[in-house]
C-alpha positions in Angstrom: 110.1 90.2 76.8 112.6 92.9 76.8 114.6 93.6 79.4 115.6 97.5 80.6 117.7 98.1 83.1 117.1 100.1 86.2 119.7 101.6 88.5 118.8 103.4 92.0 115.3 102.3 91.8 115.5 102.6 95.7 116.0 105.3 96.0 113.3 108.4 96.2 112.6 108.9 92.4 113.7 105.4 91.6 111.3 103.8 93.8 108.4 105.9 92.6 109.1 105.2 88.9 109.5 101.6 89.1 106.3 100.7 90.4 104.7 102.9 88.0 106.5 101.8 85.1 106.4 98.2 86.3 102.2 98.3 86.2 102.5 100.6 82.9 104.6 98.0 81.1 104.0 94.4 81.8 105.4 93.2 79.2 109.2 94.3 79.9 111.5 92.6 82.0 112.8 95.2 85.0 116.2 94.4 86.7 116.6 97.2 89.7 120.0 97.5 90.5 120.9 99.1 93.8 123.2 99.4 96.3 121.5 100.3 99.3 123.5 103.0 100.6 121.3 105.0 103.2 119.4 106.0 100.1 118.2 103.7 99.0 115.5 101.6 100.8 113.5 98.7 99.6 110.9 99.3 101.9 110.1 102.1 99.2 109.4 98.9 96.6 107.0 96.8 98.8 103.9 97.4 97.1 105.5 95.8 93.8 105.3 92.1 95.8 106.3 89.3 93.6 105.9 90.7 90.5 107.1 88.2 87.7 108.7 90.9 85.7 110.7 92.3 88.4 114.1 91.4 89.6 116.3 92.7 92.7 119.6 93.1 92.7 121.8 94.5 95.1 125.2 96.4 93.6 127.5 99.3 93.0 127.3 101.0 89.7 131.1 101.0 89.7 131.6 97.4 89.8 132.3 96.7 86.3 132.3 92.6 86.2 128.6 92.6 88.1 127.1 95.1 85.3 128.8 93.0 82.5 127.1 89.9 84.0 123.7 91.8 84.4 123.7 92.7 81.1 125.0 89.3 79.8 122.5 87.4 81.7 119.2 89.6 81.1 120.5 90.3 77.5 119.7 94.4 78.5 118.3 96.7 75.7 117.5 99.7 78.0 118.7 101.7 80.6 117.3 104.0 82.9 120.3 105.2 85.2 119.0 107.0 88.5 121.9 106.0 90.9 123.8 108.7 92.5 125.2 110.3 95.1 122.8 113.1 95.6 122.5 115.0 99.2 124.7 118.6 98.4 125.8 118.9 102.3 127.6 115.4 102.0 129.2 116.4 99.0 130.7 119.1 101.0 132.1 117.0 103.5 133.0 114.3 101.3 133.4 114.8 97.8 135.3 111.6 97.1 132.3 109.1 97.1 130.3 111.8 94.5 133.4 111.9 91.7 133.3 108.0 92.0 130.0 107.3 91.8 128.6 109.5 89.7 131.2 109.8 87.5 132.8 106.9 87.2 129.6 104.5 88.0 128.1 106.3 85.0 131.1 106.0 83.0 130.9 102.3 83.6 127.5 101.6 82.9 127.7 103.4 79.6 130.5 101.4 78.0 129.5 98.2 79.3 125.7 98.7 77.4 127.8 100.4 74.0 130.2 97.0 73.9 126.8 95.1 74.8 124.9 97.1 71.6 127.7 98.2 69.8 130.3 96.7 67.2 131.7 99.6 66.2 131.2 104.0 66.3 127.0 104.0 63.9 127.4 100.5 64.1 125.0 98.8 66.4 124.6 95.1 66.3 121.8 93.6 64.2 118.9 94.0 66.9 119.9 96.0 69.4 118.8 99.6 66.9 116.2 100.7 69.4 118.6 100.2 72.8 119.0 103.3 74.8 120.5 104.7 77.4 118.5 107.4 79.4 120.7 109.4 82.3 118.6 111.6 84.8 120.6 114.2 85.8 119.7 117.4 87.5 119.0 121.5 87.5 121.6 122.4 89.8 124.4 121.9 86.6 123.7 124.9 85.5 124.7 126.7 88.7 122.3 130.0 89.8 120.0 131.9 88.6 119.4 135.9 89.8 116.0 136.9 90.3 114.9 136.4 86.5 115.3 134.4 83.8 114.9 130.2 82.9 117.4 127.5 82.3 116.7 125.8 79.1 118.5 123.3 77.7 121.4 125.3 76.3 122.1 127.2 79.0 125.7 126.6 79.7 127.1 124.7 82.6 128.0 126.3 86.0 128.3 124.0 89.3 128.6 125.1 92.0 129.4 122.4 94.6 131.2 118.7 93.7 127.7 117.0 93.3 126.5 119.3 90.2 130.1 119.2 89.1 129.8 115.4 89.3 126.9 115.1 87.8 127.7 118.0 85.0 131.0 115.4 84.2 128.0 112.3 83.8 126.1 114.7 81.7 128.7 115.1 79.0 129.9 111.6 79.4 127.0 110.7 77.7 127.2 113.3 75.7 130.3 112.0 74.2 129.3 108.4 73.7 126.2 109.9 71.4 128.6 111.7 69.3 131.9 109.1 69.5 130.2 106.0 69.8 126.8 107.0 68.1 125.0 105.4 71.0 121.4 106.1 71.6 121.2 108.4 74.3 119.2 110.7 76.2 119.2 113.2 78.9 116.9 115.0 81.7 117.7 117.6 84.0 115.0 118.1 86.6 114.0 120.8 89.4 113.7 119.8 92.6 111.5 117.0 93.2 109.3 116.4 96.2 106.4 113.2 97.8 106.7 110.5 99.1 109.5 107.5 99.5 112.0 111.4 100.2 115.0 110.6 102.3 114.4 111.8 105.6 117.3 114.6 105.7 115.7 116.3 102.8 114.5 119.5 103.2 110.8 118.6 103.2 110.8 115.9 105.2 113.4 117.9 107.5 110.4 120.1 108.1 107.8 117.9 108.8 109.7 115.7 110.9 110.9 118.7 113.2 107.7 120.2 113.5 105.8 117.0 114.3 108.4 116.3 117.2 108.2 120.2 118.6 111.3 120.5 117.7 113.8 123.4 115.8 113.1 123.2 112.3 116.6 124.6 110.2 116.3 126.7 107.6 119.5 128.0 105.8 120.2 131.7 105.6 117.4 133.9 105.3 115.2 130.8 104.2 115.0 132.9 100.4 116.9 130.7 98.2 114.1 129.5 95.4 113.9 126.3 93.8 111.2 125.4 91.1 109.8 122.1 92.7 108.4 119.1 90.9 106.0 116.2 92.3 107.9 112.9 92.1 105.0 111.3 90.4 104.9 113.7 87.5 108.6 113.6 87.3 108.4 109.9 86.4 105.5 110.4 84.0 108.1 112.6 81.8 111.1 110.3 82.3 108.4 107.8 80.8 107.8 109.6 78.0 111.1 110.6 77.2 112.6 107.2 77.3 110.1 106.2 74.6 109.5 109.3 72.7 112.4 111.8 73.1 114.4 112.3 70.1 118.0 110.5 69.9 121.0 112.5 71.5 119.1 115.1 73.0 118.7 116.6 76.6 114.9 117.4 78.1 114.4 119.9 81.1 111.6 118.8 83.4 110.2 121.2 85.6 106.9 121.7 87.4 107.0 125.8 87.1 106.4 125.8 90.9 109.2 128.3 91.8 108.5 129.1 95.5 111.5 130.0 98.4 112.1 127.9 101.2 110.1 130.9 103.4 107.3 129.8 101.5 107.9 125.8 101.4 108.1 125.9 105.4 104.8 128.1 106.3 103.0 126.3 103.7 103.9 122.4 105.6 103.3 124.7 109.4 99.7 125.7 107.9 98.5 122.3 106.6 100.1 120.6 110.1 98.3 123.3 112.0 94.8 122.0 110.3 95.6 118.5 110.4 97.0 118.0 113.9 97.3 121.2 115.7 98.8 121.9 118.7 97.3 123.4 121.9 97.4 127.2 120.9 100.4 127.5 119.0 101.5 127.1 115.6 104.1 124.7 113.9 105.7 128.0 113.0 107.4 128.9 115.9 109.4 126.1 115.5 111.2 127.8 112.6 114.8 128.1 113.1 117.4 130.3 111.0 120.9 128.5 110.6 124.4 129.3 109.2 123.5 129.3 105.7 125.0 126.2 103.4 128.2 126.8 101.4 128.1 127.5 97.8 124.2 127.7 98.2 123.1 128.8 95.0 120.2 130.8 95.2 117.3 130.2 92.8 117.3 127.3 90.4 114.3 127.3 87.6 113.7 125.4 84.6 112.2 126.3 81.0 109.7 123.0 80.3 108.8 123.9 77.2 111.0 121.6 74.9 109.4 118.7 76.8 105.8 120.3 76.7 105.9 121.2 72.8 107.2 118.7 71.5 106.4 115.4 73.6 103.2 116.7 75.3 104.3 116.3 78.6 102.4 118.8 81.7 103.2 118.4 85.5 99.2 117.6 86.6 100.3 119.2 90.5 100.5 122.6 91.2 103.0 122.9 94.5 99.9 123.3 96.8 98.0 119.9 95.8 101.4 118.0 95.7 102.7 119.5 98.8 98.9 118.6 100.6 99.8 114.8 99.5 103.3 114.5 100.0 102.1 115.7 104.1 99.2 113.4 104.4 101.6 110.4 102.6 104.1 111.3 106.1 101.8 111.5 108.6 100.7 108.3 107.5 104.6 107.1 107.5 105.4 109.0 110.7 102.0 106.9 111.8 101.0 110.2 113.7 
């Protein structure tokens, strides 16, 4: 049974891909490694049970001695490295806990798995060929966007606030152990993701969550910054694919081609809530609040799928109207309303 490494799997994407990949793949051994910072949750992982090929364990990505014991003890030959500091306002406020996380927690994990795999730069140790290390990363390291135009995967590198600057240092941190080290690597960068298991201050859940309580529901500026959203689920489906399929060294965009403003994203949640529980005549909209806008917001983000569509066959299956439908219903149920 081979055993892949997991880190941030309680997290929001985490804890929808390991259940999924822990059904999928039986026959592999899954250590989730996780902190539990208020991101990460394991009430998000409850419907995995007992599961014989799963293990728990609770840890910073930075602690050198734990990974070496993790990956001494389950012998690791994969890694699929979600764990991050990842909410842009608190890398505002405090930057510090981003650089060291996501930098140096990434840092770590990569050369504890290349002395695990690797004797020396293109030379792997006899049976550990096929170990890889996949990094999800994001869309926002490219920086902004004007009212045209894609990123692909060689688009240059903008960022704009310290947690795409963090995260743009992880990125080419791997980068460098493919090329230096010759270590299998590979690389996503995804849109914005959306469902269920989202951290409550999110904007999604922001909105649900004020509405359903009467309350203000803050949207930044002028509410027209666009983002090209992705359903969790399908996001997994192409990390999936890529960690098995993608070609060595190279970076994958995933993106749902949703592109739609925050405007757009708020009516939309207002209009199902006003069919599914409305409110004596008046609609969830008038609970829409403009506030100071965010700083350094960029203001559209969108991502070019086709490297990932052409030559691995991924497709997001949700358009943003069927996801968003779900990802409501899955809070109501949550918000037990």
């Amino acid at each position: 049974m081979k055993s892949i490494l997991i880190t941030g799997g309680a997290g929001f994407i985490g804890s929808n891909f390991v259940p999924y990949f822990i059904e999928k793949y039986p026959d592999n051994q899954i250590i989730n490694l996780d902190l539990l910072t208020y991101a990460g949750n394991l009430e998000n992982l409850k419907e995995i049970g007992a599961k014989a090929n799963y293990e728990f364990v609770q840890g910073d990505i930075c602690d050198r001695k734990l990974i070496e014991n993790i990956f001494q003890k389950h012998d690791i030959r994969g890694v699929i490295h979600f764990a991050a500091e990842s909410h842009v306002d608190n890398s505002i406020s405090r930057p510090d806990s981003f650089i060291q996380t996501n930098i140096y927690g990434t840092f770590t994990l990569l050369d504890v798995a290349r002395k695990h795999w690797i004797d020396a730069p293109f030379q792997h140790k006899r049976g550990y060929e096929e170990c890889r290390f996949h990094h999800i990363s994001t869309d926002e390291v490219y920086g902004t966007l004007g009212e045209t135009g894609l990123f692909t995967e060689s688009t240059p590198y903008s960022p704009n606030s310290p947690y795409s600057a963090s995260k743009a240092s992880s990125d080419m941190i791997v980068r460098s152990y493919h090329h230096t080290y010759g270590m299998n690597v590979l690389t996503t960068n995804c849109s914005n993701n959306y469902g269920a298991k989202q951290h409550d201050e999110k904007l999604i859940p922001v909105i649900i969550r004020k509405a359903l309580r009467k309350q203000p529901i803050p949207i930044y500026g002028d509410g027209k910054n666009v983002r090209d959203w992705l359903y969790v689920l399908d996001h997994c489906k192409g990390i999936d694919l890529v960690y098995h399929a993608g070609r060595v060294g190279e970076t994958y965009n995933i993106g749902g081609r949703n592109e739609r403003n925050n405007l757009y994203i708020v009516n939309t949640i207002c209009e199902i809530l006003d069919s599914k529980k409305p409110l004596n005549n008046q609609s969830y909209k008038s609970f829409i609040t403009f506030v100071k806008d965010r700083a350094g917001h960029d203001l559209r983000y969108a991502i070019d799928a086709t490297k990932i569509e052409t030559e691995l066959g991924w497709k997001a299956e949700e358009n943003f109207e069927s996801g968003i439908l779900k990802t409501v219903e899955w809070y109501l149920e949550k918000y037990n309303i």
